[in-house]
C-alpha positions in Angstrom: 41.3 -82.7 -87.1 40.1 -79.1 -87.6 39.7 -75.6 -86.0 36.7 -73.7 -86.0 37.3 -70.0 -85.7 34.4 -68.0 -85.4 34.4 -64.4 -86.4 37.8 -65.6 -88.8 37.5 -63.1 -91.2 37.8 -60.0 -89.1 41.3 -58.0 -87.8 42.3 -60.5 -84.8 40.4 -63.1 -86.3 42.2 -63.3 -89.8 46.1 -63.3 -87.9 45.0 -66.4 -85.9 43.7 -68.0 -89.0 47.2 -66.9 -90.2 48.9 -68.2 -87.9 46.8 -71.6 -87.8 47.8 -72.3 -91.3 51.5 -71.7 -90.7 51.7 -74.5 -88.1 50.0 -76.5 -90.9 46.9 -76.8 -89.2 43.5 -77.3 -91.0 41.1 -74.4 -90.6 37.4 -73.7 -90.9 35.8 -70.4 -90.5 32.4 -69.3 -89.9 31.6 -65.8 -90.3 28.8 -62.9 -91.0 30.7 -61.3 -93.1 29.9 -57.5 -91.7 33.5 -56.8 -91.1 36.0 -59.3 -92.4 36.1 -60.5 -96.3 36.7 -64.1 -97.5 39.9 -63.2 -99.4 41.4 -62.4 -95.9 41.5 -66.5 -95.1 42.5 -67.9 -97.9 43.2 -71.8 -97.2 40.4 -71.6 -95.4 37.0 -73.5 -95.2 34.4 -70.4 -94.6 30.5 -70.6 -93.8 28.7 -67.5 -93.9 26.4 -67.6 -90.9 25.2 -65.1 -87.9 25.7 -67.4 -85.3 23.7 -65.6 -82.6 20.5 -66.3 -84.2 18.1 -68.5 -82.8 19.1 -72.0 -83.6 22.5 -71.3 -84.9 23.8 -73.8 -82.7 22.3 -76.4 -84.7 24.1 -75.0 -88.2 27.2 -75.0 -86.5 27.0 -78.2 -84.8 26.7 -79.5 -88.7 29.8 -77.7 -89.5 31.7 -79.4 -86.8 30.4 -82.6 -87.7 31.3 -82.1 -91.2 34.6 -80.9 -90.7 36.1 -83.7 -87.9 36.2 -80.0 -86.0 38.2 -80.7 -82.4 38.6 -77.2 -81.7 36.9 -73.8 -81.1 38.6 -70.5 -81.0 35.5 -67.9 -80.4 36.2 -64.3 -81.6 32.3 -63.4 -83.3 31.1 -60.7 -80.8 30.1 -57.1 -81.0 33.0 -54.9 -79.1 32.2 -51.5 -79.1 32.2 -50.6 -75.8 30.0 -46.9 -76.3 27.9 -48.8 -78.7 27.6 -51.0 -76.1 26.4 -48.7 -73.7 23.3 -47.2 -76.2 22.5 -50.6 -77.3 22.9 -52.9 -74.0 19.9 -55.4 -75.3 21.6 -55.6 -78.6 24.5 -56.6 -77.2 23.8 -59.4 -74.6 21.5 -60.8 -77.6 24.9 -60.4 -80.2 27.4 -61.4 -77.7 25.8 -64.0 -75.4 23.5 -65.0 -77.9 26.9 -66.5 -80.2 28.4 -68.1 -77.0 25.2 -70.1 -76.2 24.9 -71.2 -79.9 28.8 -72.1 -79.9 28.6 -74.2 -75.9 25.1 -76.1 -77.3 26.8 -77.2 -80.9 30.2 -78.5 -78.8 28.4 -80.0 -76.3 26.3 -82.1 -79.1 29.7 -83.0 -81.0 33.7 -84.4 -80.5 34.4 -80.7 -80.3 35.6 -80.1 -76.9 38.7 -77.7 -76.8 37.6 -74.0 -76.4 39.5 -71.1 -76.6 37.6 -68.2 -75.9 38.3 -64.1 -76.9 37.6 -62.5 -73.8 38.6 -59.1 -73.0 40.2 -56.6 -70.0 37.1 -54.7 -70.3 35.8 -58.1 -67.3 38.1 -55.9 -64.7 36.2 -52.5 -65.4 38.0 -50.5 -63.0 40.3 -52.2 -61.0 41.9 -51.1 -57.8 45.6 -51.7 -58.9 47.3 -50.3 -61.5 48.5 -53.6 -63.1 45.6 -56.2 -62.9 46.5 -59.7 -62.1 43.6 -62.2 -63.8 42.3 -63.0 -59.7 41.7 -59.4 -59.1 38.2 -58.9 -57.5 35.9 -58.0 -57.7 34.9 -58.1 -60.9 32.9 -55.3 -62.1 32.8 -54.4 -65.9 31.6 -51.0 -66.1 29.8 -51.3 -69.7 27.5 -53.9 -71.1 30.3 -55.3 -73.2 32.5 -56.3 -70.5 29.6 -57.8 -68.8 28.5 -60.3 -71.8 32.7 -61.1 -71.6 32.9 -61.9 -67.9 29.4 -63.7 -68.3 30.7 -65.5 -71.5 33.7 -66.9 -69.5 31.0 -68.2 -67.0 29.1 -70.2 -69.4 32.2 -71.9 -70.5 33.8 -72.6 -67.4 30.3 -74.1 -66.1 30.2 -76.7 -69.5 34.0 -78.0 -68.1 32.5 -80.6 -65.8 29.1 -81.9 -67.1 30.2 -81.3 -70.7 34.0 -82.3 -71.4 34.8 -78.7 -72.4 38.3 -77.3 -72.0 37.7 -74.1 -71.8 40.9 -71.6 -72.1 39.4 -67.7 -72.3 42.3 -64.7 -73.2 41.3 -61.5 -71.6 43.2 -59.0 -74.2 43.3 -55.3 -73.9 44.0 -53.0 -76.8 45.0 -54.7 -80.0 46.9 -53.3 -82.8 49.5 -53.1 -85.2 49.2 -55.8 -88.6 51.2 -58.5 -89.6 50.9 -59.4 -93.6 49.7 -55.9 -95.1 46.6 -57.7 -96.6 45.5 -58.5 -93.2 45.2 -54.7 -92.1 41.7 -53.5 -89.5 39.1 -53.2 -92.0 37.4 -51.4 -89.6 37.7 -48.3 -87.8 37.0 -49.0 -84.8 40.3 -49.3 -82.8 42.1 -45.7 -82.2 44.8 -46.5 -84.5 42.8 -46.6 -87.7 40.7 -44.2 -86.7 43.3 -41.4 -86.7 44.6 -42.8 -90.1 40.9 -42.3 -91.0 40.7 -39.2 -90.2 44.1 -37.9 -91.3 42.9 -39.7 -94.4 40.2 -37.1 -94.6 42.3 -34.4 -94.0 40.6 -34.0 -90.7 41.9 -33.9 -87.1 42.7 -37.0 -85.0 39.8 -37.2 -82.1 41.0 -37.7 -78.3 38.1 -38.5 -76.2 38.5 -37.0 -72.6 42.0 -35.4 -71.5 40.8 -34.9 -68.0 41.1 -38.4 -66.8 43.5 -38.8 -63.4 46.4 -40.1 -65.5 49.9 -38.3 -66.0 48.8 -36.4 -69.5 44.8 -37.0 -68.7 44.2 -39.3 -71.5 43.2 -42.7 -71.0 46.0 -45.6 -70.7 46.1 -48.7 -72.0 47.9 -51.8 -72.7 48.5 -52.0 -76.1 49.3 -55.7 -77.9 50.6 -55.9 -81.6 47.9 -58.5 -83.2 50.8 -60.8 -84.4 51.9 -61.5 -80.8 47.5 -62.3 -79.7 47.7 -64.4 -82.8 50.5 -66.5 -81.1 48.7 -66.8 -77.5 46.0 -68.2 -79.1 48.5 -71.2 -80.9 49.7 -71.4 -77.5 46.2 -71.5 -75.4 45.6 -74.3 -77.8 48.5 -76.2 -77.0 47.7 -75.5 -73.2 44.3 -77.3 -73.7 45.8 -80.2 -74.5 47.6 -80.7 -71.0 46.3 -83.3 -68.5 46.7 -81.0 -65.9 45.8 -77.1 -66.0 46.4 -74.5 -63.3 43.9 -71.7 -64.3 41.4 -70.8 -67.1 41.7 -67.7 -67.8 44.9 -65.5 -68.6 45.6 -62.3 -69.4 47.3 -61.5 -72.9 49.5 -58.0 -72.7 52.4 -56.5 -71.9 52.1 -55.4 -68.4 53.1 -51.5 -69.7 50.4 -48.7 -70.6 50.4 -46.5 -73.1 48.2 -43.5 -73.0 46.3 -42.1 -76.0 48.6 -39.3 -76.2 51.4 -40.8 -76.3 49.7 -43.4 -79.4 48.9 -40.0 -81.0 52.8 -38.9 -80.9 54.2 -41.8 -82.2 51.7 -41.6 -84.9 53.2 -38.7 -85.9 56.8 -39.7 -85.7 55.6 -42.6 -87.9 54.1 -40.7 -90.5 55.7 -37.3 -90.6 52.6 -35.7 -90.7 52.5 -32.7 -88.3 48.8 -32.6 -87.2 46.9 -31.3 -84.7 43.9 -33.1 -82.8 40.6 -32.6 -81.4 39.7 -33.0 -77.8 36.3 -34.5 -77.5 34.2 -35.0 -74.3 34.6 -38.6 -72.8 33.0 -41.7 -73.9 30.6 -43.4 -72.0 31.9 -46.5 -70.5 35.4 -46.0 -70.8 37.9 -46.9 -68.0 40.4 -44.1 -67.1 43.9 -46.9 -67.0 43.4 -50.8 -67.7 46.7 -52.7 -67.7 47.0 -56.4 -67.2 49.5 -58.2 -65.6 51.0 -61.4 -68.2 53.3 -63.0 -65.9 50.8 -65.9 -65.2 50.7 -66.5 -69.3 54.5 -66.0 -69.4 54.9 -68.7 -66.7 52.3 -71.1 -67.7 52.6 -71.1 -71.2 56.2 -69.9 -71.9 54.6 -66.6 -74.1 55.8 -63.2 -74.2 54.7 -60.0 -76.1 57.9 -59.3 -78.7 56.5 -56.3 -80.6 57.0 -52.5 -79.3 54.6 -49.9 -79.4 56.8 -48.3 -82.5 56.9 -51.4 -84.0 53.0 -52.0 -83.7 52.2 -48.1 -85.4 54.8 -49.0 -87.9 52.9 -51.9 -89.4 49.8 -50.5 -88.9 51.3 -47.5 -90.9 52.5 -49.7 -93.8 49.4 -51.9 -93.8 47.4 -48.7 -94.7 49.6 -47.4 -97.1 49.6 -50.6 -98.5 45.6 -50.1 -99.6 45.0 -48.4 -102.9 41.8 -47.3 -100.9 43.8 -45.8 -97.4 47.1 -44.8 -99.3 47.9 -41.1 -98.3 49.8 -38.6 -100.5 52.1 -37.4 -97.2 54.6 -35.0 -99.5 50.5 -32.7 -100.3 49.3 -33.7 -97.1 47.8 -31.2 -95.5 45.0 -31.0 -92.3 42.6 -28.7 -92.7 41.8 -26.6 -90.1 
């Protein structure tokens, strides 16, 4: 039997394919393509597809046949949460468009074990400071986290008429890198984004340092990718008990982090002495979000292992480890 992971070729996407083939299990990947790149997966059956089209569901219902596929770990989704916020249409069409396609081709084939990449962004902004998975309510403050929370709705209501076992992983913000090949590709987490910039010689960007937190930047749980790589093996393995306590589970470390404090240990990492910027907020974003893992340390027996050193540390060696990120840091030098 196979795994389908869709969206394999991207940053979180790659590490679980990574981790799939270490436990020796067959893999098949179907991807767009407008992040990840095939050589990230190899070992790996991929179809290039934009499974949020109209009718995708049939294509991918053909790949599940053709590939005795028993599984489904869903990652292809739009997750910008400002973009998200200019582009709201775009994204229920990207986002809940790919879930629909993915719930019609399992409920037409043998494939009937879901795991599902959810995301804290469901909680929007909780009235705890550590958010346990049955917080309500439930109100996602950006159209992201609404096609999330609704995407864990359409899979949970295919469990009884359908056969699905549906598992969904509400993560919150992922970083670090395991094998240096399988570094962000994108910038779009804050990590990369201030190698990008340092990259360029140009200052780091905090957005909003007047939230109501201790240094008024936003706080966040932050999760090295290699550790969400293994609660994904392990929500697997938790589909295939008879009996199941919950669906959903949150995937963290039940600390925050704020974005200054990211920003200094960038710089301890490095050695580079720079200096950021202080932008204006971004739309949608929550001033604290961290989630509560003791009901996925009790249930499934997984813990987070990586510190937040340890997760800038690989991230810093991953990106050194590109010919095209490498920075000089003995002529480094921001510009003002």
């Amino acid at each position: 039997m196979s795994v389908l992971v869709t969206g394999g070729c991207g940053y979180i996407g790659a590490h679980v394919v990574h981790a799939l083939h270490q436990i020796g299990q067959d893999v098949v990947v179907v991807d767009d393509l407008s992040y990840g790149k095939p050589s990230r997966i190899e070992g790996a059956r991929l179809y290039g597809a934009d499974i949020s089209a109209p009718e995708a569901d049939q294509r991918i219902a053909e790949i599940i046949r053709d590939n005795n596929v028993d599984s489904v770990i869903h990652f292809a989704a739009r997750k910008q949460v400002g973009e998200s916020v200019e582009k709201p249409l775009w994204y229920y069409q990207q986002n809940l468009g790919s879930m629909l396609n993915v719930l019609r081709a399992m409920t037409a084939t043998d494939a009937k074990k879901l795991v599902f990449s959810s995301s804290a962004a469901t909680y929007g902004e909780p009235p705890v400071s550590v958010v346990p998975e049955d917080v309500v309510p439930m109100l996602p403050i950006n159209p992201y986290g609404q096609t999330k929370l609704i995407g864990e709705w359409m899979a949970r209501a295919c469990e009884e008429p359908h056969g699905i076992k549906f598992c969904g992983l509400r993560y919150f913000n992922v970083a670090g890198c395991g094998p240096v090949e399988l570094e962000d590709p994108a910038t779009l987490n804050l990590i990369p984004m201030i190698f990008d910039r340092l990259q360029q010689n140009k200052a780091p960007a905090i957005f909003g340092n007047d939230y109501p937190t201790q240094d008024g930047t936003c706080i966040r749980d932050y999760i090295h990718v290699s550790d969400l790589a293994d609660a994904h093996i392990a929500a697997l393995e938790y589909l295939d008990r008879d009996e199941r306590k919950f669906d959903v589970f949150n995937v963290g470390t039940g600390k925050g982090t704020s974005v200054r404090e990211i920003v200094d240990e960038v710089k301890s990492v490095t050695g580079l002495n720079f200096t950021e910027a202080i932008h204006d907020r971004r739309p949608g974003d929550p001033a604290k979000l961290i989630g509560s893992p003791e009901r996925i340390n009790n249930e499934m027996g997984w813990h987070a292992k990586y510190s937040v050193h340890e997760i800038v540390e690989s991230a810093w060696q991953a990106w050194q480890a590109n010919p095209n990120h490498h920075i000089d840091t003995t002529n480094w030098k921001q510009a003002n």
